[in-house]
C-alpha positions in Angstrom: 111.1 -73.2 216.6 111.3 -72.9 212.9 114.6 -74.6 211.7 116.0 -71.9 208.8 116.8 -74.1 205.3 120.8 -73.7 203.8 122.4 -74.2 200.6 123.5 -78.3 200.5 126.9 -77.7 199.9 126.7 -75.8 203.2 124.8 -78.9 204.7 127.3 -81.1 203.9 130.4 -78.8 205.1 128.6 -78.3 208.8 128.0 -82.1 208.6 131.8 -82.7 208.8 131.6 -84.3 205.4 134.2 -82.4 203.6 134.4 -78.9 203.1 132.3 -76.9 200.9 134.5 -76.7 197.8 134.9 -80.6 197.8 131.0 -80.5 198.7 130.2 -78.5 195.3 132.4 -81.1 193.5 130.5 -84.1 194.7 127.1 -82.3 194.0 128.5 -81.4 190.4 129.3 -84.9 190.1 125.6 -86.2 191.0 126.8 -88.1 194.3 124.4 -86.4 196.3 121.2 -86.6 196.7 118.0 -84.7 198.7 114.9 -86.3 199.4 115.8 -89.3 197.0 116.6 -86.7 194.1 119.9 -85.8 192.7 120.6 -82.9 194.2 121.9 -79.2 192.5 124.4 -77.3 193.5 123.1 -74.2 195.6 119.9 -76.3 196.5 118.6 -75.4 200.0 117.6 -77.9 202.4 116.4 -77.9 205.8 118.4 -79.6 208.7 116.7 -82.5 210.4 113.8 -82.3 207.8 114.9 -83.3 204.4 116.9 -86.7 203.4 120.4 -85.7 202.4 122.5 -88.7 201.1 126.3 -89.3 199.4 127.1 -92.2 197.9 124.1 -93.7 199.0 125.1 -92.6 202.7 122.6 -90.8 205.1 124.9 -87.7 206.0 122.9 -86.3 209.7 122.6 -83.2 210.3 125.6 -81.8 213.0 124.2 -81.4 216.5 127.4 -81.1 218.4 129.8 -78.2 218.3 132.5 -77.9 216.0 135.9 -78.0 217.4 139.4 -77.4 215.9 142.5 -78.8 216.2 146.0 -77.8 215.7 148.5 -80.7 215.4 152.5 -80.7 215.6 152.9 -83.0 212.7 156.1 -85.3 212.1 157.4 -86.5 209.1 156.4 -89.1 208.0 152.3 -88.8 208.2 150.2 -87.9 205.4 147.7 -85.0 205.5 144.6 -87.0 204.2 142.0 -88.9 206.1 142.0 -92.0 203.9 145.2 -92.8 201.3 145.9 -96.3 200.6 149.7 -96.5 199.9 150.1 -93.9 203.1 148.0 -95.5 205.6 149.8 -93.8 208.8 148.4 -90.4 208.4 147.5 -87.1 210.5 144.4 -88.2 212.2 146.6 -91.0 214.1 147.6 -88.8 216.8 144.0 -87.7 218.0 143.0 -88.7 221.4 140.7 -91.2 221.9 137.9 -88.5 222.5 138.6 -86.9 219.7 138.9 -89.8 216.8 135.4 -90.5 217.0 134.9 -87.2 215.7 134.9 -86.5 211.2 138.0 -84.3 211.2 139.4 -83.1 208.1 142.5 -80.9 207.3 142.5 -77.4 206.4 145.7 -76.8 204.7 148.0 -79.8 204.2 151.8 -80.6 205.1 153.7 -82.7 202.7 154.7 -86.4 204.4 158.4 -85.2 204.2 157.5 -82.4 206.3 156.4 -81.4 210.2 154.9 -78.5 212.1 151.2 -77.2 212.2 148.4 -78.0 210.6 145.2 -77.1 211.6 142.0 -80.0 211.4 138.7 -79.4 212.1 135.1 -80.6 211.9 133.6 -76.8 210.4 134.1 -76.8 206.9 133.2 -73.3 206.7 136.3 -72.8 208.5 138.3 -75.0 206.8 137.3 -73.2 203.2 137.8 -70.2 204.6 141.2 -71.2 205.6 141.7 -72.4 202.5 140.1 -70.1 199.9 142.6 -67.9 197.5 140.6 -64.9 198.6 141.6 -64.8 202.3 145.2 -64.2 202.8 146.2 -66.7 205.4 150.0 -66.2 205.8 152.0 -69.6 206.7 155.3 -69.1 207.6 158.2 -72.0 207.0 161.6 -72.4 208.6 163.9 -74.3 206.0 166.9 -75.6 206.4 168.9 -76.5 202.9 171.9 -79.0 203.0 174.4 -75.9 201.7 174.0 -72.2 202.7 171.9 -69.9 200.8 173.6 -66.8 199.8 171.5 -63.0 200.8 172.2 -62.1 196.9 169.7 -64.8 195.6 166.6 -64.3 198.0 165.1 -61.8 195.9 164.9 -64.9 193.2 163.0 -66.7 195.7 160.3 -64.0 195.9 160.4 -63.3 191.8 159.8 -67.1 191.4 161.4 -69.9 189.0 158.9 -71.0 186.3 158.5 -74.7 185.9 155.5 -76.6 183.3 154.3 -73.2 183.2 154.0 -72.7 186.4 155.3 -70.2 189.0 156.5 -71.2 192.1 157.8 -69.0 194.6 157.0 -67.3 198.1 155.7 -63.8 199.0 158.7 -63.5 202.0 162.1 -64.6 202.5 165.1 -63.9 205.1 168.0 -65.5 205.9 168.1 -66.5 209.7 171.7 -65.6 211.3 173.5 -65.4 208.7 177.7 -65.5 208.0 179.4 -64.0 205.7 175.7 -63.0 203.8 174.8 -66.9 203.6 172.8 -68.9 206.0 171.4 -72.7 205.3 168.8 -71.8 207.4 165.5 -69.6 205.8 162.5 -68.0 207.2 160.1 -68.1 204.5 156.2 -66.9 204.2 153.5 -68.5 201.8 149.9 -67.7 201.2 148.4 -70.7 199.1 151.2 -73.0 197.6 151.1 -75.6 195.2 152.4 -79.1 196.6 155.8 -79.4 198.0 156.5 -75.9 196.5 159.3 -74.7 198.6 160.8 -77.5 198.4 160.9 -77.2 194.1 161.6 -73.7 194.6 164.5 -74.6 196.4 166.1 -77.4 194.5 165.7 -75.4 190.9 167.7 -73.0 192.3 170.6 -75.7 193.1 169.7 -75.9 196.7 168.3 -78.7 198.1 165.9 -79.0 201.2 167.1 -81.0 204.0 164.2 -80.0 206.4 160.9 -78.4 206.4 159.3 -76.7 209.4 156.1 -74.6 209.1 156.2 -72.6 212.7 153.4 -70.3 211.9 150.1 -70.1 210.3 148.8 -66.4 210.3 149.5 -65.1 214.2 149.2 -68.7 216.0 152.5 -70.6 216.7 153.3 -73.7 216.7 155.3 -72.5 220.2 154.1 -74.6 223.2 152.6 -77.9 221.2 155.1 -81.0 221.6 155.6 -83.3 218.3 152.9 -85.2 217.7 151.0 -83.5 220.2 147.2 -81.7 219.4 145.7 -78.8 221.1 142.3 -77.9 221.1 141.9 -74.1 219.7 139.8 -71.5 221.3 137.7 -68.8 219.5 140.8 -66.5 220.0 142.8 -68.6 218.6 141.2 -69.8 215.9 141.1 -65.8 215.0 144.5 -65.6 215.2 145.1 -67.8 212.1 143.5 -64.8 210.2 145.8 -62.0 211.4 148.9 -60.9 209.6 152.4 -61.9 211.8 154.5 -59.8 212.9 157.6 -59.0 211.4 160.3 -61.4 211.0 161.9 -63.0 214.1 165.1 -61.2 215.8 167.9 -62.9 213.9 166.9 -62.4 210.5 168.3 -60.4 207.5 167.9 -59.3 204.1 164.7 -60.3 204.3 162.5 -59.7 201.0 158.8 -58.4 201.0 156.6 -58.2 197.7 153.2 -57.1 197.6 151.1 -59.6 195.5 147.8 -60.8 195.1 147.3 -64.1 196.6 148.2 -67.5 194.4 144.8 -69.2 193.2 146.6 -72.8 193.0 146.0 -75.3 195.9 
């Protein structure tokens, strides 16, 4: 059987390494090498035949099947699978069986914050998950320390510009609201920049007093205790690529803007 050759940043993503986009940076940067050579980015090598190294470091080609995670994070653990003033992170709440494995996060959760995030050892999967190009719809329950009023969600979709900089969300809905006001949101998000709900929210006088992110594309966080993990099938890993559904039973003066998909991480 004749073993088909990739592209190294492709290698490197199966491998578990990282995923591609960090893969291209590190080739860009000369830190890997094929067959003792620095390599190039879009270089094609053949699994279980050439030498592939980073840093030095023998990376072996992946002979087990990927698997992918989704975790019910808490506050208080850092996305990140090695951070030297956060050493409690993410990756402490794999199962023994599991932690042997080279997981890395596909989408990240600020350490204030909790709900899902989906790891995983594909790093196709985790730069598809990732890319600007594929809309992958995460949706947030907020709750601010002083109620929001209905009259000001549509400034939450518009967007508050900070450093030049927007920062905003593509949905927003007050859940049960009094009087037109609720302290409690239901907001959607494409690709954010870091902590940007929580900016959003305070330049517009209203702090966040907790973070929740319920959804990411059709798979809920529904069923997974905090801190627990489940392992996702093929159907559900899918799932993260379909649209939701419409807000939750509950909800008004929800706000919907068509857009094009934020390029920042």
């Amino acid at each position: 059987m004749v073993t088909e050759s990739i592209r190294v940043q492709k290698y490197l993503a199966d491998a578990g390494v990282c995923s591609r986009r960090a893969a291209e940076a590190l080739i860009k940067d000369g830190d890997v090498s094929i067959n003792g050579k620095i390599a190039e980015l879009g270089q094609r090598v053949t699994p279980g035949e050439d030498d592939v190294r980073v840093d030095g470091q023998r990376v072996k080609p992946v002979r087990d099947t990927h698997m992918t995670v989704a975790v019910h994070k808490p506050r208080g653990l850092i996305c990140s699978n090695d951070d030297p003033h956060n050493p409690a992170t993410i990756f402490d709440l794999l199962p023994p069986q599991l932690a042997k494995r080279r997981f890395f996060c596909a989408g990240r959760l600020d350490k204030d914050s909790e709900g899902l995030v989906i790891i995983t050892t594909d790093g196709d999967l985790a730069n598809k998950l990732m890319h600007p190009r594929n809309v992958v719809v995460k949706r947030y329950q907020v709750k601010l320390e002083e109620p929001f009023p209905a009259a000001r969600l549509a400034r939450l979709v518009k967007g508050v510009k900070m450093e030049d900089e927007w920062f905003k969300v593509e949905r927003a809905a007050l859940i049960n609201p009094r009087k037109d006001e609720s302290a409690d949101l239901d907001v959607w998000m494409h690709h954010g920049k870091k902590r940007e709900i929580r900016q959003l929210f305070l330049a517009l006088g209203f702090p966040v007093k907790k973070l929740r992110r319920y959804q990411i594309g059709a798979l809920p966080l529904k069923g997974i205790p905090l801190r627990a993990v489940k392992l996702l099938s093929t159907k559900e890993i899918n799932l993260l690529f379909k649209v939701p559904e419409a807000p939750l039973p509950g909800h008004q003066a929800a706000v919907v803007r068509k857009t094009r998909p934020s390029h920042a991480r």
